[in-house]
BAGUSE-491790 format. One record per residue: residue number from 1; y, x, z of N, C-alpha, C in turn. Coordinates in nm, 3 decimals. Atoms other than C-alpha are relative to their C-alpha. Example, Ala and Ser with C-alpha at 12.3 -4.5 7.8 and 13.67 -1.06 7.14 Angstrom:
! BAGUSE-491790
   num      n.yy      n.xx      n.zz     ca.yy     ca.xx     ca.zz      c.yy      c.xx      c.zz
     1    -0.119     0.089     0.000    -0.450     1.230     0.780     0.120     0.090     0.000
     2    -0.119    -0.082    -0.006    -0.106     1.367     0.714     0.109    -0.077     0.073
//
This chain:
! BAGUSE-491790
   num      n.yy      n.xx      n.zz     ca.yy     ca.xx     ca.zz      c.yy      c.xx      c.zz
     1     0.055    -0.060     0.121    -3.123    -3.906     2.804    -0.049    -0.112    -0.091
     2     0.045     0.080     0.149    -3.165    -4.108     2.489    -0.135     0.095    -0.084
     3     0.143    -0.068     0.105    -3.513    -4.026     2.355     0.002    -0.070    -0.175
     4    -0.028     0.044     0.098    -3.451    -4.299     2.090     0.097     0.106    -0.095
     5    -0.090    -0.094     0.052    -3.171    -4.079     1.991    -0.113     0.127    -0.103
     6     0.093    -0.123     0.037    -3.388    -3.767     1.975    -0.094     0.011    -0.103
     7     0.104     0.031     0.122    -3.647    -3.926     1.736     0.060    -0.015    -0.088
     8    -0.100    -0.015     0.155    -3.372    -3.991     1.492     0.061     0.086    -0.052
     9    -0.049    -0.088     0.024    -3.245    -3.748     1.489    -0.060     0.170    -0.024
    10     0.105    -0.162    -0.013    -3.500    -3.430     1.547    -0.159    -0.005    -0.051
    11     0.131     0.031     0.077    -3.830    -3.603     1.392    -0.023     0.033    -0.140
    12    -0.047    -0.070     0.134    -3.717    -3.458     1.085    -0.081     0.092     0.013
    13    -0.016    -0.139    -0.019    -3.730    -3.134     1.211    -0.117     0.060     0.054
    14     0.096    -0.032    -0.090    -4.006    -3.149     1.444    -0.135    -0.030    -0.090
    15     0.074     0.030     0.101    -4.251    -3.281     1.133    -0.011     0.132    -0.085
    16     0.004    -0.117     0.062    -4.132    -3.014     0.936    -0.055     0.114     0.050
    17     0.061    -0.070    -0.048    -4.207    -2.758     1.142    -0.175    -0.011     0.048
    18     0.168     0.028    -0.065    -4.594    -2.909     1.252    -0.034     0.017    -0.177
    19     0.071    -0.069     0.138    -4.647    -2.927     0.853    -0.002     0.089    -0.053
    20     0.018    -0.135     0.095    -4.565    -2.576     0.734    -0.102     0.065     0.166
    21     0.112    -0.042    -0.076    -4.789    -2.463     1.078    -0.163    -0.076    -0.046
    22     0.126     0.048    -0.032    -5.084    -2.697     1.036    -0.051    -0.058    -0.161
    23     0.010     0.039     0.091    -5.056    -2.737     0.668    -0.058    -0.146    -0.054
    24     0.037     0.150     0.063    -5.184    -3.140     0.646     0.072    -0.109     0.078
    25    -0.095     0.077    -0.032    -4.978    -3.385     0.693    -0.018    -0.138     0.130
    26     0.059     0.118    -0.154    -5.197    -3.616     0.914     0.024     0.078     0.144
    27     0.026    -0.043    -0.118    -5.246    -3.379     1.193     0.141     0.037     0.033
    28    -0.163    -0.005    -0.011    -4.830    -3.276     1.166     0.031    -0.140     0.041
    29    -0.009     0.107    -0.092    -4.823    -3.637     1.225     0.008    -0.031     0.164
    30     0.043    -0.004    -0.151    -5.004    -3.640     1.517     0.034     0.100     0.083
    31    -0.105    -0.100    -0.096    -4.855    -3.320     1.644     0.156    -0.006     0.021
    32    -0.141     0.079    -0.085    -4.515    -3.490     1.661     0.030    -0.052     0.065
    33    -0.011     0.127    -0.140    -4.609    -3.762     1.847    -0.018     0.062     0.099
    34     0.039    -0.066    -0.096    -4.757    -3.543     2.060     0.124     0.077     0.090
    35    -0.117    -0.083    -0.045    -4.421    -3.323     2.077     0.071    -0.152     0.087
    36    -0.091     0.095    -0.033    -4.233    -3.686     2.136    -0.059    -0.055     0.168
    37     0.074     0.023    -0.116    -4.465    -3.767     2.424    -0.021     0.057     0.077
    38    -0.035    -0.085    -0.084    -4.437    -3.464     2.586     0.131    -0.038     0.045
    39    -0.137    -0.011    -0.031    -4.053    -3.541     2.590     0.011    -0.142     0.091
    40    -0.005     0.130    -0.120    -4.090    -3.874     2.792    -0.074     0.009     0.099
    41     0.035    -0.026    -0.142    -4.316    -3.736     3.007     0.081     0.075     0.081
    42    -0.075    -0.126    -0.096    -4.076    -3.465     3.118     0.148    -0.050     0.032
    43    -0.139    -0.009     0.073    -3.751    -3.640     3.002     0.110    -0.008     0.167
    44    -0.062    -0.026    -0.140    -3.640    -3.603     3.436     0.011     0.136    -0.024
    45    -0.043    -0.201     0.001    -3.685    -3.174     3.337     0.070    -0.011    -0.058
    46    -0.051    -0.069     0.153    -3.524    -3.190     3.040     0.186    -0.028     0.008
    47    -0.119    -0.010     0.033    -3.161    -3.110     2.949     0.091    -0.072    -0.085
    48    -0.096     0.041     0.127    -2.910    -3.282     2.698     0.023     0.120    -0.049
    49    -0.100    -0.089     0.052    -2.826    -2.955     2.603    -0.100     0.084    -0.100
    50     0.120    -0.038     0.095    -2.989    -2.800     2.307    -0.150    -0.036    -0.038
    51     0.104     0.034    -0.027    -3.232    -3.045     2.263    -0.116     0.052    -0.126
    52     0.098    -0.043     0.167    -3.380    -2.892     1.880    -0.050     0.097    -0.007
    53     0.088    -0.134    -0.046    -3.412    -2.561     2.058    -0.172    -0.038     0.064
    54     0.113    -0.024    -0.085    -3.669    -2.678     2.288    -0.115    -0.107    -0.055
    55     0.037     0.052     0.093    -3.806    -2.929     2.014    -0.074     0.070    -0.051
    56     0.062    -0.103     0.106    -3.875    -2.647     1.797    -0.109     0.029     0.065
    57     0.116    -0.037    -0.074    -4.091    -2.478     2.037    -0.068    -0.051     0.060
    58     0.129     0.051    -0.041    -4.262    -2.743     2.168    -0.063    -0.026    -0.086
    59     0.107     0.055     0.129    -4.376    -2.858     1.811    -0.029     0.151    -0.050
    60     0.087    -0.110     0.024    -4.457    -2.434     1.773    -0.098    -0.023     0.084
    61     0.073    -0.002    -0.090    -4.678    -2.461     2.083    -0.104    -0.118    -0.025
    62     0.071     0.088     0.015    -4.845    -2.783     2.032    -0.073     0.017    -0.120
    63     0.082    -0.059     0.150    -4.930    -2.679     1.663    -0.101     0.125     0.033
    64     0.028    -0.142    -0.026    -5.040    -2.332     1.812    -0.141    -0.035     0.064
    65     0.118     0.022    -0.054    -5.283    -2.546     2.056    -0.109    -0.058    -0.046
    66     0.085     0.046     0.080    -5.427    -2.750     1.783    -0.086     0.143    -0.098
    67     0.075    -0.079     0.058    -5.482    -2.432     1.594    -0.102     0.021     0.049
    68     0.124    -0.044    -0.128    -5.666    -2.285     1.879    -0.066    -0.063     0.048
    69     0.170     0.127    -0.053    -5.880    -2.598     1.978    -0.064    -0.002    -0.182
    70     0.101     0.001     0.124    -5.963    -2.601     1.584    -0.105     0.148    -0.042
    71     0.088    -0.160     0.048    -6.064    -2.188     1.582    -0.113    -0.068     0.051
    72     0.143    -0.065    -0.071    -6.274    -2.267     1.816    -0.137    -0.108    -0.023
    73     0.128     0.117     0.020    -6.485    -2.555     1.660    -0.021     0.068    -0.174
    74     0.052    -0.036     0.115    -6.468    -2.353     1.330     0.091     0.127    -0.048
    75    -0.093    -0.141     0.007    -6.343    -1.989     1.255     0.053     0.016    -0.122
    76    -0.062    -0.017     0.174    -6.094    -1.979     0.949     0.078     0.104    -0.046
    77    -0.064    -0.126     0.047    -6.030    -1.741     0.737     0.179    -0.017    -0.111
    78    -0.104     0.008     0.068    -5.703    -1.914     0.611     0.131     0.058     0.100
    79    -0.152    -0.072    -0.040    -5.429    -1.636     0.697     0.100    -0.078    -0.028
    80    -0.105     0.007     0.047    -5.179    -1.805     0.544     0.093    -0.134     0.131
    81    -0.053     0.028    -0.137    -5.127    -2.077     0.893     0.071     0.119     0.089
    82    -0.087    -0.109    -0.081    -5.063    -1.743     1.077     0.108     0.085    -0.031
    83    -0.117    -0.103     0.035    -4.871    -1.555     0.858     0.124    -0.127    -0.034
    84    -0.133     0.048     0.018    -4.614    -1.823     0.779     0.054    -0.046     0.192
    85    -0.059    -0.013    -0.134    -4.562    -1.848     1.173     0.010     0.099     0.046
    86    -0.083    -0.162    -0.031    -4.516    -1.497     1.198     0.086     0.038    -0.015
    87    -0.093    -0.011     0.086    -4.301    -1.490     0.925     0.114    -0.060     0.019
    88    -0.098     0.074    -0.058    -4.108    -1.798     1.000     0.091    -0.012    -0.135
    89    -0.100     0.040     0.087    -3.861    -1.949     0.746     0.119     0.097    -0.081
    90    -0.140    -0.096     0.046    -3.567    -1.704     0.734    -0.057     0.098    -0.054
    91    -0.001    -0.137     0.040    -3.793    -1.422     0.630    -0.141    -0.055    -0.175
    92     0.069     0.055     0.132    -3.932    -1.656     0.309    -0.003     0.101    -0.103
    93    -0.039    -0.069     0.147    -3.747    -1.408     0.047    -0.099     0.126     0.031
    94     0.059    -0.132    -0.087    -3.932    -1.092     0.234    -0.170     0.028    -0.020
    95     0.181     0.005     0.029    -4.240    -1.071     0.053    -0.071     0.143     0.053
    96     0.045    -0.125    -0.069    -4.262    -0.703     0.211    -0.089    -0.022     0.103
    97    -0.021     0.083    -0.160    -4.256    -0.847     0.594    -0.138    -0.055    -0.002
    98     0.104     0.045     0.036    -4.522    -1.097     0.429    -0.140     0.039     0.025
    99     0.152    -0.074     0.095    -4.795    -0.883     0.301     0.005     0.071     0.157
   100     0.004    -0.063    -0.101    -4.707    -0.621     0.617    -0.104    -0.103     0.138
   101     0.057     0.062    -0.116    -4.778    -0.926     0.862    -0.122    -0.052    -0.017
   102     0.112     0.075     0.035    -5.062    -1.073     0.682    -0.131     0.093     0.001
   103     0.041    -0.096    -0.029    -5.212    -0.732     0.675    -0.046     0.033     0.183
   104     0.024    -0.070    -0.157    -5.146    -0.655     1.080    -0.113    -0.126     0.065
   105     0.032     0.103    -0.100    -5.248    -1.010     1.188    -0.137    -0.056    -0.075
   106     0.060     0.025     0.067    -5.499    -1.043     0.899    -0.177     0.097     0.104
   107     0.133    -0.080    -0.111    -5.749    -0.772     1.133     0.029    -0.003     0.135
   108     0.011     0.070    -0.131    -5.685    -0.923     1.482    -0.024    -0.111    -0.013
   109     0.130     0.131    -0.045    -5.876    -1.194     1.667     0.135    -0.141     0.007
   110    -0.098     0.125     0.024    -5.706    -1.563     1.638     0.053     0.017     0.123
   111    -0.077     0.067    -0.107    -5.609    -1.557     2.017     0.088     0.143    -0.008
   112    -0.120    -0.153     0.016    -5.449    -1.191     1.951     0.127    -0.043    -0.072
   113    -0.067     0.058     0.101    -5.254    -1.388     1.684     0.085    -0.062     0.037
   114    -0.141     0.098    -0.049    -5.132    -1.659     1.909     0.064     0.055     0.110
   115    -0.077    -0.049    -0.059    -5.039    -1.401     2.145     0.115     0.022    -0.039
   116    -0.111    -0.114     0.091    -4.810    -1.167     1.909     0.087    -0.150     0.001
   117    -0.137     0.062     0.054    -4.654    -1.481     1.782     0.065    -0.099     0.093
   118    -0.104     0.038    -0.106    -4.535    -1.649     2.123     0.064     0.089     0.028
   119    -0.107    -0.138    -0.097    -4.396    -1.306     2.249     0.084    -0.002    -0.096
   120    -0.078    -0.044     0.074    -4.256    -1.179     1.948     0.079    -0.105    -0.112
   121    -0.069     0.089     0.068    -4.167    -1.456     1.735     0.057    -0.125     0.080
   122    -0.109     0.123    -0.072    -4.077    -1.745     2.004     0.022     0.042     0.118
   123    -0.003    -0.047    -0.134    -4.015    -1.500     2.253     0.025    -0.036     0.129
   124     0.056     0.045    -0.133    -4.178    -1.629     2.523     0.027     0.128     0.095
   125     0.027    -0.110    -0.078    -4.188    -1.355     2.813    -0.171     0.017     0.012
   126     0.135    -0.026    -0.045    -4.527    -1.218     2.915    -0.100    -0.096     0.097
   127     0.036     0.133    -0.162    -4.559    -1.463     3.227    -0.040    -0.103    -0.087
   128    -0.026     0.117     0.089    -4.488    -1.745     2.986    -0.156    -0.034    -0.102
   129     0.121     0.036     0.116    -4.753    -1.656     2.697    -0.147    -0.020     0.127
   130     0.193    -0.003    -0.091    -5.064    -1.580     3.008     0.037    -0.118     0.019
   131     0.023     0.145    -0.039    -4.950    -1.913     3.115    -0.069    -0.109    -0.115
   132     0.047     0.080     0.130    -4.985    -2.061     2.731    -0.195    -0.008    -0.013
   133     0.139    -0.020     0.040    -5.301    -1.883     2.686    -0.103    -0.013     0.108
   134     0.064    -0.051    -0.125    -5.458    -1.912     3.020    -0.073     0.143     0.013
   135     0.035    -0.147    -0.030    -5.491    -1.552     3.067     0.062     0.075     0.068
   136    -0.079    -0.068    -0.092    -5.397    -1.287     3.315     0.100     0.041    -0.062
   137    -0.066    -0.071     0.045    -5.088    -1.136     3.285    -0.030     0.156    -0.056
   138     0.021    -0.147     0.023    -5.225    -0.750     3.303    -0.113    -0.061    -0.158
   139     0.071     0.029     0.130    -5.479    -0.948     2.992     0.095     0.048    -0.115
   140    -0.096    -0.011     0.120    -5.206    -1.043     2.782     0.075     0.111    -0.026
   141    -0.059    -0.131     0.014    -4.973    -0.727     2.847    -0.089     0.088    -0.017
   142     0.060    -0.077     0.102    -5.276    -0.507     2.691    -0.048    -0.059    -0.106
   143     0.058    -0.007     0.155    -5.396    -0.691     2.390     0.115    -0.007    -0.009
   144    -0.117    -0.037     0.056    -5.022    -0.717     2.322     0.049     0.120    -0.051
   145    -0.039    -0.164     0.006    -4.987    -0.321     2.408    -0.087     0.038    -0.169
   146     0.088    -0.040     0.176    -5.326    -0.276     2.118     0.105    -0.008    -0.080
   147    -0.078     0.078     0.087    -5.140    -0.532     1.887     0.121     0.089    -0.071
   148    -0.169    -0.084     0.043    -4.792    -0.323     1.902    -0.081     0.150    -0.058
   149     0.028    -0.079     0.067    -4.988    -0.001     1.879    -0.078    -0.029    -0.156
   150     0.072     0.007     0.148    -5.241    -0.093     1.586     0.131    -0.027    -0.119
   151    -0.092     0.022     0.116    -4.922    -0.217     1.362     0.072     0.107    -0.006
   152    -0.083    -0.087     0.039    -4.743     0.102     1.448    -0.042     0.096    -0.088
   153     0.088    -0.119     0.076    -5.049     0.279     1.293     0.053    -0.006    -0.111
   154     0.041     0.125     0.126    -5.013     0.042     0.967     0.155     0.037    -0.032
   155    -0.138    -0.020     0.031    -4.608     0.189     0.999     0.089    -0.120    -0.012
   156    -0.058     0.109    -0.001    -4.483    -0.160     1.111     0.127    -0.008     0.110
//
């Protein structure tokens, strides 16, 4: 495995994605390296094979953990980190989707937030997110259950 490779090629990508999550460019910094340094610690797990897939989601996850070590030293009311990782790129034109998600995720708790959006947006499995979040499985599979019901109220 060429990691050199990987940085030339996916540091692009993996930047981009930490700055539209963490909106400042220092800490997207530092959450790349972070992604890149994960990948040499593991680079005996890791595959040649789709390496931008599992790129992506480690620089979602690592952004996801900075969020969540920052809630918790100061509670922010800037929706707009969560809703563009709800939202996600492809659904930019979708100002419906937008407002809908910014709305559902706008009245749940930040770790409800980074639930919904490992399952449903980097669909993680259930196992996967309690592992992210350190939380039981039967945890996560009911604030998820709320989550799905409260948005169905909201006609989502």
């Amino acid at each position: 495995m060429d990691i050199a490779a990987w940085y030339e090629k996916y540091s692009g990508m993996v930047y981009r994605r930490c700055l539209e999550l963490l909106k400042q460019p220092e800490k997207a910094e530092e959450a790349m390296q972070e992604v890149f340094i994960k990948v040499v610690k593991r680079q005996n797990q890791l595959h040649e094979q789709g390496p931008s897939s599992y790129l992506y989601q480690s620089a979602t996850h690592t952004c996801l953990n900075i969020i969540r070590k920052d809630s918790k030293l100061k509670e922010t009311s800037d929706l707009d980190i969560l809703t563009s990782i709800a939202c996600g790129e492809d659904f930019e034109e979708l100002g419906l989707i937008r407002l809908t998600a910014r709305r559902v995720l706008g009245e749940t708790s930040v770790s409800t937030r980074v639930m919904a959006t490992l399952h449903y947006v980097d669909g993680l499995t259930l196992q996967e997110v309690a592992d992210e979040v350190n939380m039981s499985l039967s945890g996560v599979r009911k604030r998820l259950r709320q989550f799905k019901s409260e948005a169905q109220n909201k006609g989502v």
